[in-house]
N, C-alpha and C positions, 0 to 999 in steps of 0.2 A: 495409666493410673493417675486419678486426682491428688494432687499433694494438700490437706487442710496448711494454712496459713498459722505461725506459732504466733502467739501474742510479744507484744513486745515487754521485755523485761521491764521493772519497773524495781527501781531503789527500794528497796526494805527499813521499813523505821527501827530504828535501833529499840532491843529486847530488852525485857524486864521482865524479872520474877515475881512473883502476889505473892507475898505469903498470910496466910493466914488460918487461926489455929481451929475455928469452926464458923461454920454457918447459921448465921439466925436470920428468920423470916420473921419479919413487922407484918401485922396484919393492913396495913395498908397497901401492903404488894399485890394482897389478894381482892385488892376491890376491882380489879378488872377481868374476876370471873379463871385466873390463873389459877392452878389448884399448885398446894407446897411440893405435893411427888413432880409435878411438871420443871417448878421452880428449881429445885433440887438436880433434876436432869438437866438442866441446860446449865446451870454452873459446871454439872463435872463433866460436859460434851462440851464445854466451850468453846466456840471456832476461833472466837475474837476477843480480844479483852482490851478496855482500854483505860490508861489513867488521864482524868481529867480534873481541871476546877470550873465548879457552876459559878454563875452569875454572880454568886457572893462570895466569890474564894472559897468557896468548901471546899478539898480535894472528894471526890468522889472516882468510883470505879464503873464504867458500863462493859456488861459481859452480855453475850450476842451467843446463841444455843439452842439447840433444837428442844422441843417438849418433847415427850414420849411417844407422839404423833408424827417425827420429823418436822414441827412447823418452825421456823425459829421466833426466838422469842428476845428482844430484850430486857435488862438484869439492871437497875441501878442500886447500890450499896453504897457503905462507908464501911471503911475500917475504923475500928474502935481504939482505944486502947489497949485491949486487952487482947489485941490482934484477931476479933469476933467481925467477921465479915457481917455485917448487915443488911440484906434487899429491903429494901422500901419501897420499891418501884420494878410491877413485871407486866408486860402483856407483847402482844404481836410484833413483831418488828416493825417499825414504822418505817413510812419511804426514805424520811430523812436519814433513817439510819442505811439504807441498801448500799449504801456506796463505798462504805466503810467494806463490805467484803467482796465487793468485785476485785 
């Protein structure tokens, strides 16, 4: 019998909870041909979430999720104040991003 090879374990980034009280979609999320049911599905199948600051110290959120198709898709948002998750930014995962979910 062949024994497959286990991957070697790998430290885990310490967790964090999102909260936030709804979803709104900018329409400039959709100029990459994403449609909002797809948008919509890969927020709440989300494999990955991450909090970050862009280039300008904005904090921002990227959420990584499948469309309705299985493709995954990335999610860029801001949290509002009024704890209104906002997308801004959706389309295909890009390579840059692959590595985040190996």
């Amino acid at each position: 019998m062949r024994k497959t090879p286990q991957p070697e374990s790998k430290l885990l980034a310490p967790s964090f909870v999102l909260r936030y009280t709804e979803l709104e979609i900018h329409e400039t999320a959709l100029k990459h041909g994403v449609s909002t049911l797809d948008i919509r599905h890969a927020e709440n199948q989300a494999i990955r979430i991450f909090e970050y600051f862009d280039e300008s110290d904005r904090p921002r959120i990227l959420i990584i999720g499948p469309d309705r198709s299985g493709n995954l898709l990335e999610l860029i948002a801001t949290i509002r104040s009024d704890q209104t998750a906002r997308v801004f930014h959706a389309m295909k995962l890009r390579p840059k991003f692959q590595n985040l979910i190996n």
